[in-house]
VEXVO-885542 format. One record per residue: x, y, z of N, C-alpha, C, O, CB in turn; residue in three letters; residue number from 1. Coordinates in nm, 3 decimals. Glycine has a CB too. Layout:
N
+---------+---------+---------+---------+---------+---------+---------+---------+---------+---------+---------+---------+---------+---------+---------+------+------+
|      nu |      nv |      nw |     cau |     cav |     caw |      cu |      cv |      cw |      ou |      ov |      ow |     cbu |     cbv |     cbw | resn | resi |
+---------+---------+---------+---------+---------+---------+---------+---------+---------+---------+---------+---------+---------+---------+---------+------+------+
|       X |       Y |       Z |       X |       Y |       Z |       X |       Y |       Z |       X |       Y |       Z |       X |       Y |       Z |  ALA |  NUM |
...
+---------+---------+---------+---------+---------+---------+---------+---------+---------+---------+---------+---------+---------+---------+---------+------+------+
//
This chain:
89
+---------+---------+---------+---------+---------+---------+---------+---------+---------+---------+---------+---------+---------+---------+---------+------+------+
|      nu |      nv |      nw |     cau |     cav |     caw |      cu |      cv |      cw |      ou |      ov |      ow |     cbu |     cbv |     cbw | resn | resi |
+---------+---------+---------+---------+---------+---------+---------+---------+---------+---------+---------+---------+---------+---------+---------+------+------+
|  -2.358 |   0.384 |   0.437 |  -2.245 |   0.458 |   0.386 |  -2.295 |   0.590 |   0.329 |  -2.406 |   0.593 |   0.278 |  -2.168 |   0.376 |   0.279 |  UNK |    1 |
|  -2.224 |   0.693 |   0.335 |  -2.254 |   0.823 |   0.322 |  -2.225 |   0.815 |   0.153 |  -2.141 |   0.746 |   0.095 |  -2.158 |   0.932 |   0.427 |  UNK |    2 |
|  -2.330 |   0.915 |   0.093 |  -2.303 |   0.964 |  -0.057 |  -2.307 |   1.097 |  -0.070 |  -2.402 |   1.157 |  -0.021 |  -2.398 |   0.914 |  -0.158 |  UNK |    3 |
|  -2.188 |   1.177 |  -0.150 |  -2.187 |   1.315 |  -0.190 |  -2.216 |   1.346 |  -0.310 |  -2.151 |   1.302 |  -0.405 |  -2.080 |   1.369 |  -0.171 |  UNK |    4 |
|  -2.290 |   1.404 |  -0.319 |  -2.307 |   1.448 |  -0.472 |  -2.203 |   1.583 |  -0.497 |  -2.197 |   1.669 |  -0.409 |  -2.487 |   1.494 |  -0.505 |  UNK |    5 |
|  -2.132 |   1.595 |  -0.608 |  -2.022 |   1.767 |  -0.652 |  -2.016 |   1.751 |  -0.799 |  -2.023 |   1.646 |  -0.864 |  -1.811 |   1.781 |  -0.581 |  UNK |    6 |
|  -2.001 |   1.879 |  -0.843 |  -2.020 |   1.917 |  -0.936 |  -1.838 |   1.830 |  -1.020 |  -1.770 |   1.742 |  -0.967 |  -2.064 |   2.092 |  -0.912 |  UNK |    7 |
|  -1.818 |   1.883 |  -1.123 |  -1.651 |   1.821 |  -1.161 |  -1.589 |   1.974 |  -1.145 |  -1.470 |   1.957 |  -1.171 |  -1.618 |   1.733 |  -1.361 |  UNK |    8 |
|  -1.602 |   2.067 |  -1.125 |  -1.569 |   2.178 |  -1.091 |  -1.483 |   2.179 |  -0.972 |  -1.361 |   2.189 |  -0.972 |  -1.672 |   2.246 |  -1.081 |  UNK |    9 |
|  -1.575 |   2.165 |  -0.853 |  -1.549 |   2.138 |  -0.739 |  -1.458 |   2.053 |  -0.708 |  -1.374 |   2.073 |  -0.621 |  -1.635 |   2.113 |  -0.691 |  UNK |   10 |
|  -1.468 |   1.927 |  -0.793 |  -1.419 |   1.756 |  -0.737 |  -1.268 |   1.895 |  -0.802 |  -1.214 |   1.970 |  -0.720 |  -1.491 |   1.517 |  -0.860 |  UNK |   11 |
|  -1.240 |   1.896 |  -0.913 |  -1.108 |   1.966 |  -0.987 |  -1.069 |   2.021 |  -0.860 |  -0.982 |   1.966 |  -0.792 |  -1.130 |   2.091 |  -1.124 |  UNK |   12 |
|  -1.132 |   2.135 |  -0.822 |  -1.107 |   2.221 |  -0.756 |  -1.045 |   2.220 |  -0.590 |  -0.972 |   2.300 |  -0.532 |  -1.211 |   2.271 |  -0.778 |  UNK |   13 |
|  -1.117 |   2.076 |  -0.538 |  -1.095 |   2.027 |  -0.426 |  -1.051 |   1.895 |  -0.416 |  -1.087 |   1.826 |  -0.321 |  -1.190 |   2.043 |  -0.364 |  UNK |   14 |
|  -0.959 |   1.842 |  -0.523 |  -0.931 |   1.645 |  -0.529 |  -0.878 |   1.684 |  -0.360 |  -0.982 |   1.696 |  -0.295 |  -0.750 |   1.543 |  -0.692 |  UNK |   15 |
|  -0.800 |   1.698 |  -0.302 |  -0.791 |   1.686 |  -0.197 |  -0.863 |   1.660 |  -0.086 |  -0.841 |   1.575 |  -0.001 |  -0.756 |   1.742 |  -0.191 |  UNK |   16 |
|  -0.959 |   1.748 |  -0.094 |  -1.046 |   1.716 |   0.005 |  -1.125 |   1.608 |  -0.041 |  -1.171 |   1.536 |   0.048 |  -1.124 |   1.825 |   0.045 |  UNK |   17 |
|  -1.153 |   1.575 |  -0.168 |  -1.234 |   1.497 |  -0.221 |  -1.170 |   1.332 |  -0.172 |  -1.224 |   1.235 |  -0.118 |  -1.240 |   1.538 |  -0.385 |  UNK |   18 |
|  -1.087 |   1.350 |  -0.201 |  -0.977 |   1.211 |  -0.164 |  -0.990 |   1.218 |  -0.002 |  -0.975 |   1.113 |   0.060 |  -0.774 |   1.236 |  -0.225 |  UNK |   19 |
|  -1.014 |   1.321 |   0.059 |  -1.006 |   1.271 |   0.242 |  -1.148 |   1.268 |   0.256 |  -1.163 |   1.207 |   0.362 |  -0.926 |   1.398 |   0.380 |  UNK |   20 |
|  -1.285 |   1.302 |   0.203 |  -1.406 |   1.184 |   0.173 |  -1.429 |   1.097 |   0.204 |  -1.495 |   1.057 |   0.301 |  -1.426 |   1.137 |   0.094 |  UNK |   21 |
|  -1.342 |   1.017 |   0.069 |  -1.316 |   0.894 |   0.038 |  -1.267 |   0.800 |   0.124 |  -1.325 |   0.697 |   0.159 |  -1.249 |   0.898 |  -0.048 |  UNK |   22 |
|  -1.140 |   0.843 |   0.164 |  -1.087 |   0.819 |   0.316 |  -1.127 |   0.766 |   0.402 |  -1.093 |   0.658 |   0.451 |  -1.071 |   0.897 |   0.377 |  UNK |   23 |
|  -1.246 |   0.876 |   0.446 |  -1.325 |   0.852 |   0.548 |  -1.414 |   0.758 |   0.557 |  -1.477 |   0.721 |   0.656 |  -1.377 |   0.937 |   0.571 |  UNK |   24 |
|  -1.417 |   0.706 |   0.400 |  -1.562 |   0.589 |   0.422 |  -1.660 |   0.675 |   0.293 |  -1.743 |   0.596 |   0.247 |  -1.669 |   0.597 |   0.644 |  UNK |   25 |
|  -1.666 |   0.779 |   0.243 |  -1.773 |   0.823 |   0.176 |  -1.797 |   0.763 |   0.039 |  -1.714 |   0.676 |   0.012 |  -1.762 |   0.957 |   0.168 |  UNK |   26 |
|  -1.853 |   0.778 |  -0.019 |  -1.893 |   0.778 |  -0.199 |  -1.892 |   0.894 |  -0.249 |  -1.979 |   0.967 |  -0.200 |  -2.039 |   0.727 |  -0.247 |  UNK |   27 |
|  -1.839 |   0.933 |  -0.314 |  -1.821 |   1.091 |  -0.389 |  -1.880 |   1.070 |  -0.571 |  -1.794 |   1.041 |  -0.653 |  -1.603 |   1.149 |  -0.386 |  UNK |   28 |
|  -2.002 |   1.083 |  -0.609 |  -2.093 |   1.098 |  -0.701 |  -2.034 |   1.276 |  -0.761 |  -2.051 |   1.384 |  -0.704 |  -2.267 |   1.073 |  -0.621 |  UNK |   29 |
|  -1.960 |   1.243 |  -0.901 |  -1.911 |   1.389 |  -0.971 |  -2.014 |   1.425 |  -1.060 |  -1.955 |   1.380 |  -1.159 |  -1.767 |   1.385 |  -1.061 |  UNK |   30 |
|  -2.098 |   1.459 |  -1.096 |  -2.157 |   1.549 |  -1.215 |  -2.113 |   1.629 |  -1.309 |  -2.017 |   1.698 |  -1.272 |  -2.220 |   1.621 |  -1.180 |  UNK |   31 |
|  -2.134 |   1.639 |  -1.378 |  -2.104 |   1.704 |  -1.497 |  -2.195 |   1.739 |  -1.588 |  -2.243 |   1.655 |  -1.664 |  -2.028 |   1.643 |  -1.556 |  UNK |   32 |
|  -2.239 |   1.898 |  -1.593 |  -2.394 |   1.908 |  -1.669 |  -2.494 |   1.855 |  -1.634 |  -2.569 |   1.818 |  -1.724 |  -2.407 |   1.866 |  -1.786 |  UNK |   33 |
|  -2.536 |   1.829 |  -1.485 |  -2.628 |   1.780 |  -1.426 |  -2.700 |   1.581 |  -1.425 |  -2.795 |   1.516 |  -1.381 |  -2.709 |   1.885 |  -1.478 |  UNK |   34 |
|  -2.508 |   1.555 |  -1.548 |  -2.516 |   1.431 |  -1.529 |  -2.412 |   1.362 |  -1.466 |  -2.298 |   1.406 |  -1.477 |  -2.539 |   1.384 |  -1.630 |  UNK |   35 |
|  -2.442 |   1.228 |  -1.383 |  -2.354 |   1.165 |  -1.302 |  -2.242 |   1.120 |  -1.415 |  -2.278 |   1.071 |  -1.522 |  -2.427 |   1.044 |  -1.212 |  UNK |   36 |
|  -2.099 |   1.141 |  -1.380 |  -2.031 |   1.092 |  -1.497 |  -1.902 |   0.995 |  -1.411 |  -1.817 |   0.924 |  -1.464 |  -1.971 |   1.239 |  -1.610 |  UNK |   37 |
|  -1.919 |   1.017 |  -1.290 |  -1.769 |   0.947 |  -1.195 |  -1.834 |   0.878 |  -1.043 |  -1.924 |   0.937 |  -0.983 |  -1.626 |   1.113 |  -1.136 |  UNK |   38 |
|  -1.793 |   0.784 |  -1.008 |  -1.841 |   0.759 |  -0.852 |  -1.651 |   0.711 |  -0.781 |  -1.559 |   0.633 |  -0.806 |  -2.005 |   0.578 |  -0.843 |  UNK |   39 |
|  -1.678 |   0.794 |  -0.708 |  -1.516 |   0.696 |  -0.679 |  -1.553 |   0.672 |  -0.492 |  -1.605 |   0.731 |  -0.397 |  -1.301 |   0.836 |  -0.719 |  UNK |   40 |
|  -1.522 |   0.612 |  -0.509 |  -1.528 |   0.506 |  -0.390 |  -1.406 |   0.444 |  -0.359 |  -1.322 |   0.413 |  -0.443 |  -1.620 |   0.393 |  -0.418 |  UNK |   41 |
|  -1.389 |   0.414 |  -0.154 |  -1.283 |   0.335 |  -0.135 |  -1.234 |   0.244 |  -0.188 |  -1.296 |   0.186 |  -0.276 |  -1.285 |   0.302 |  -0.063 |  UNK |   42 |
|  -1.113 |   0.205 |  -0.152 |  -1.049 |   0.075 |  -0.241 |  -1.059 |  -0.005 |  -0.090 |  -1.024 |   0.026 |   0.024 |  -0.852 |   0.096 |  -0.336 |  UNK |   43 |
|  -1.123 |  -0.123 |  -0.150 |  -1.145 |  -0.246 |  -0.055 |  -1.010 |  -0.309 |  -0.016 |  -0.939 |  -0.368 |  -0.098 |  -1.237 |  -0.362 |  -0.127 |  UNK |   44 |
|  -0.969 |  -0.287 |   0.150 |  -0.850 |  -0.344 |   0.183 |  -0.869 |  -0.500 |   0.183 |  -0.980 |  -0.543 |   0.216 |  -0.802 |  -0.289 |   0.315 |  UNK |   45 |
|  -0.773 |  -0.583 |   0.152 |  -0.775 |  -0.739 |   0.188 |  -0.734 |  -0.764 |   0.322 |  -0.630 |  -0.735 |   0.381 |  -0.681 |  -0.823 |   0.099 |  UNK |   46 |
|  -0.849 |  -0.830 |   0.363 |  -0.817 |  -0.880 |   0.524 |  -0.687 |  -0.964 |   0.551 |  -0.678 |  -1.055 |   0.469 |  -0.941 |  -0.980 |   0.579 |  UNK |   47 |
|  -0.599 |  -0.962 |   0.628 |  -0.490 |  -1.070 |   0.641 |  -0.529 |  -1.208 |   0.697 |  -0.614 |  -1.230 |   0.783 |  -0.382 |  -1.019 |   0.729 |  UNK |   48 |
|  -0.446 |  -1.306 |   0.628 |  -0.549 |  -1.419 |   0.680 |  -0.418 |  -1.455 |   0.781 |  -0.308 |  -1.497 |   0.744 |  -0.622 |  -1.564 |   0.548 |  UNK |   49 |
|  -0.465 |  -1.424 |   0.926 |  -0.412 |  -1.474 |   1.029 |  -0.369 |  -1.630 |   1.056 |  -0.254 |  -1.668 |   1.079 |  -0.491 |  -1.436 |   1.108 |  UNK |   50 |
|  -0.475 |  -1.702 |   1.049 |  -0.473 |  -1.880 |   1.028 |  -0.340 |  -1.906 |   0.959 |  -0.250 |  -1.977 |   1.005 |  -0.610 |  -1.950 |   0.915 |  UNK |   51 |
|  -0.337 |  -1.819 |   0.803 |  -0.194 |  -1.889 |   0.714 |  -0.067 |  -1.802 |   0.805 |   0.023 |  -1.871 |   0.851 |  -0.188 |  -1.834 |   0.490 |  UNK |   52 |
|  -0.065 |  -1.719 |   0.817 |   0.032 |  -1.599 |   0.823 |   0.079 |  -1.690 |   0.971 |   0.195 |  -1.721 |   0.998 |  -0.045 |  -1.401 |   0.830 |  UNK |   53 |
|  -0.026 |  -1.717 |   1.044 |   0.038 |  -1.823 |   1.191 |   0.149 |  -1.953 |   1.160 |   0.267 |  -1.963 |   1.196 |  -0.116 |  -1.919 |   1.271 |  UNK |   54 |
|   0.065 |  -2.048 |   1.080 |   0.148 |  -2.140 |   0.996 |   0.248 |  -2.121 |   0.989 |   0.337 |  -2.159 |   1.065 |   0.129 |  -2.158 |   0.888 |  UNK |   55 |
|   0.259 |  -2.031 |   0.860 |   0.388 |  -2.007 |   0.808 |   0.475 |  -1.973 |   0.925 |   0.541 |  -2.072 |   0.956 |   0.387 |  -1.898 |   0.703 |  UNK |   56 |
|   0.493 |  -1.896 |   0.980 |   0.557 |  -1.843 |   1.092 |   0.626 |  -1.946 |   1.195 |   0.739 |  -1.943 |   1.245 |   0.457 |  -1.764 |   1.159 |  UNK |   57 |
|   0.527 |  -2.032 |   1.210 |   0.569 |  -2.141 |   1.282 |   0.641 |  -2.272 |   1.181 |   0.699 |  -2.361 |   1.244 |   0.435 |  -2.188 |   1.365 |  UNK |   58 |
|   0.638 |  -2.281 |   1.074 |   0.724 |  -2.333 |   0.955 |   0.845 |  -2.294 |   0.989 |   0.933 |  -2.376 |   1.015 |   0.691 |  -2.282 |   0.812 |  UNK |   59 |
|   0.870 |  -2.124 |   0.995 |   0.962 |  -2.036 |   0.949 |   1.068 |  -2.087 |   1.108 |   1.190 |  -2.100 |   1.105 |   0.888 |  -1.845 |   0.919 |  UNK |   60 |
|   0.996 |  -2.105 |   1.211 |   1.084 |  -2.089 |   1.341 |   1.198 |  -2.167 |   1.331 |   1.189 |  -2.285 |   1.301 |   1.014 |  -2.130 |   1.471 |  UNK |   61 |
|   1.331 |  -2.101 |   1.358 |   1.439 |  -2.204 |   1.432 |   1.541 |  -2.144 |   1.261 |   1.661 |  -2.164 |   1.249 |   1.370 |  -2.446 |   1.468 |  UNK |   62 |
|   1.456 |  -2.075 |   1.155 |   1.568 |  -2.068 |   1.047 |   1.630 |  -2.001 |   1.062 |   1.737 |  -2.034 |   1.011 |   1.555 |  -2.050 |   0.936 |  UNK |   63 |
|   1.637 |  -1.882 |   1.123 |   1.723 |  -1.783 |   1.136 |   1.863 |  -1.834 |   1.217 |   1.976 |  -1.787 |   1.202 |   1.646 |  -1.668 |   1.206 |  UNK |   64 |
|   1.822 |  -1.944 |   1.308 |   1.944 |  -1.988 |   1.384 |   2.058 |  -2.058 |   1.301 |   2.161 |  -2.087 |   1.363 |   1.900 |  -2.086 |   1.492 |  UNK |   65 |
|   2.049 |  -2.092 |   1.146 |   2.147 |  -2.112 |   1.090 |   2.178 |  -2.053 |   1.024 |   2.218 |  -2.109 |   0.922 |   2.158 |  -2.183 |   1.056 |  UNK |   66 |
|   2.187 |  -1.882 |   1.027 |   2.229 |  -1.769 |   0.930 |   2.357 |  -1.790 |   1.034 |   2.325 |  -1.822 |   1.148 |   2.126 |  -1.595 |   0.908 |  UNK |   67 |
|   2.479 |  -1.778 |   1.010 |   2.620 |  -1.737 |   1.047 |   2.627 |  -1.545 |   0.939 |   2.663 |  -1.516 |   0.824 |   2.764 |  -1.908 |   0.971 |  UNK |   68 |
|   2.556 |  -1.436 |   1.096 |   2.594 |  -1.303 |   1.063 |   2.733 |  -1.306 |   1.039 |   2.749 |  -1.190 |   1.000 |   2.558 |  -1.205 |   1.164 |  UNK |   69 |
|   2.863 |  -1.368 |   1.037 |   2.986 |  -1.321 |   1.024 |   3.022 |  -1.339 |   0.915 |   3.131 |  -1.303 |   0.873 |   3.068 |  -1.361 |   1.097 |  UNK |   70 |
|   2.897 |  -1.422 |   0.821 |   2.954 |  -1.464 |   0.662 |   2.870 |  -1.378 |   0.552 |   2.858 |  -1.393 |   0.431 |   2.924 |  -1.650 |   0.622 |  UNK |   71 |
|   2.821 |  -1.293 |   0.630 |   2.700 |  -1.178 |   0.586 |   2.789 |  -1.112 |   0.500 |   2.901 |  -1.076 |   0.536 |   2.624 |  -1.065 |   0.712 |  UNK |   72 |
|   2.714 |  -1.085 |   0.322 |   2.821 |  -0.982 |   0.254 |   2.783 |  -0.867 |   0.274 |   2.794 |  -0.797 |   0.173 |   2.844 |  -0.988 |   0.109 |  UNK |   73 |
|   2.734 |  -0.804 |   0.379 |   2.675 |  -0.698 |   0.446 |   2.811 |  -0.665 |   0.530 |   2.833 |  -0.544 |   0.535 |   2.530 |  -0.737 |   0.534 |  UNK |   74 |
|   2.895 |  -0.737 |   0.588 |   2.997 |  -0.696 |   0.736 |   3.118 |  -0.710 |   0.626 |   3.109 |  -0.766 |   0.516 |   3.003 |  -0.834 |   0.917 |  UNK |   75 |
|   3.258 |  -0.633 |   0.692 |   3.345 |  -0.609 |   0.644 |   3.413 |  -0.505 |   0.573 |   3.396 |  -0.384 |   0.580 |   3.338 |  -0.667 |   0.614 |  UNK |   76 |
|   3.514 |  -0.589 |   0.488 |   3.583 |  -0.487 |   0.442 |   3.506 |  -0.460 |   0.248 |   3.525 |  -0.369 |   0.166 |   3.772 |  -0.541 |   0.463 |  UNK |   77 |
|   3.430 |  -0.574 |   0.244 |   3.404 |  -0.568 |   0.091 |   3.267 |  -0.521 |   0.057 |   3.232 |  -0.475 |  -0.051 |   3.423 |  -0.707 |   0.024 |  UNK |   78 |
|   3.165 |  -0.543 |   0.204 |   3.014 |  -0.483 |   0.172 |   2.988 |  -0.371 |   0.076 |   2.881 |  -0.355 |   0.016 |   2.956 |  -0.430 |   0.295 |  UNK |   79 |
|   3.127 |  -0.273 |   0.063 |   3.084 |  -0.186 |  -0.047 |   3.094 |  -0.180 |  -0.170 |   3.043 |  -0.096 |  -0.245 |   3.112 |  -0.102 |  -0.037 |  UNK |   80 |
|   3.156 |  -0.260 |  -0.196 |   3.202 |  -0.398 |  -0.334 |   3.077 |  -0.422 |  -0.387 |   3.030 |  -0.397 |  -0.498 |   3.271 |  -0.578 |  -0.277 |  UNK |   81 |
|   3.021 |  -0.490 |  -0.259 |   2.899 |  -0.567 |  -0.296 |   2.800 |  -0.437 |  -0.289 |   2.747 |  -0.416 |  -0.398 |   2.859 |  -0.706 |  -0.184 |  UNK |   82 |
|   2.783 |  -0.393 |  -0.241 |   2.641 |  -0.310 |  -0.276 |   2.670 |  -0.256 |  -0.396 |   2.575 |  -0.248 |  -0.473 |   2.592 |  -0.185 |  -0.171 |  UNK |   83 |
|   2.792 |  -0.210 |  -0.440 |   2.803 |  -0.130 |  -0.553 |   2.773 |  -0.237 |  -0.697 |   2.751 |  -0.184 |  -0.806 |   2.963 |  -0.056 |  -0.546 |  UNK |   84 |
|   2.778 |  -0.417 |  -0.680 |   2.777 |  -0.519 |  -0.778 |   2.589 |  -0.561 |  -0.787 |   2.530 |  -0.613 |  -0.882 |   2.897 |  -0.662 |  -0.716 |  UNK |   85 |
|   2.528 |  -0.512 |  -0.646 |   2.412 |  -0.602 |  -0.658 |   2.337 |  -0.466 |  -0.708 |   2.224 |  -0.487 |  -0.752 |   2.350 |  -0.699 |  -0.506 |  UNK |   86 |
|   2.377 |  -0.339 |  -0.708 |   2.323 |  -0.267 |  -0.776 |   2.263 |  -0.211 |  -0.903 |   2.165 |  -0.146 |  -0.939 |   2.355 |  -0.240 |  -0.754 |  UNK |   87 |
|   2.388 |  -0.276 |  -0.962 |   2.402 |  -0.324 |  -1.111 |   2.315 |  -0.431 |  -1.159 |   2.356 |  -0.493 |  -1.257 |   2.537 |  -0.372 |  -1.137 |  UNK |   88 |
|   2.191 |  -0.467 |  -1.103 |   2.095 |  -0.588 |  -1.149 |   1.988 |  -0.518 |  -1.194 |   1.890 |  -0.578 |  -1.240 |   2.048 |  -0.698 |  -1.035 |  UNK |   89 |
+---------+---------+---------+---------+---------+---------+---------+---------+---------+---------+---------+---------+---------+---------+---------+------+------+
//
């Protein structure tokens, strides 16, 4: 993994670019008075765990076939009733 060393001048001066760095995979090491005072580094994504996310899914099959869309408080004449009541939470 790549490391940058910048002054806090710079990092101020450039968070932008400093943040597309980071982005990329880098380590960005800030200084300040010729001492290290910041390291910022990516944020570690969480892998999806495929195995559960399959499961579930296959749990989940066949529920949707007992939603009746015509009793949806989404359709009609009152949906704006209701959006204007569940708003209020």
């Amino acid at each position: 993994m790549n490391t940058i060393k910048i002054s806090a001048t710079h990092a101020r001066n450039n968070f932008f670019e400093v943040l597309g760095w980071v982005e990329s995979g880098k380590n960005v090491i800030v200084e300040k008075d010729k001492k290290e005072i910041a390291v910022i580094i990516p944020k570690k994504t969480q892998k999806t765990d495929l195995k559960g996310l399959k499961k579930l899914m296959s749990e989940l099959h066949g529920v949707e076939k007992d939603f009746d869309l015509s009793k949806s408080p989404l359709r009609g004449k009152r949906s704006k009733k209701w959006l204007e009541k569940i708003r209020s939470y």
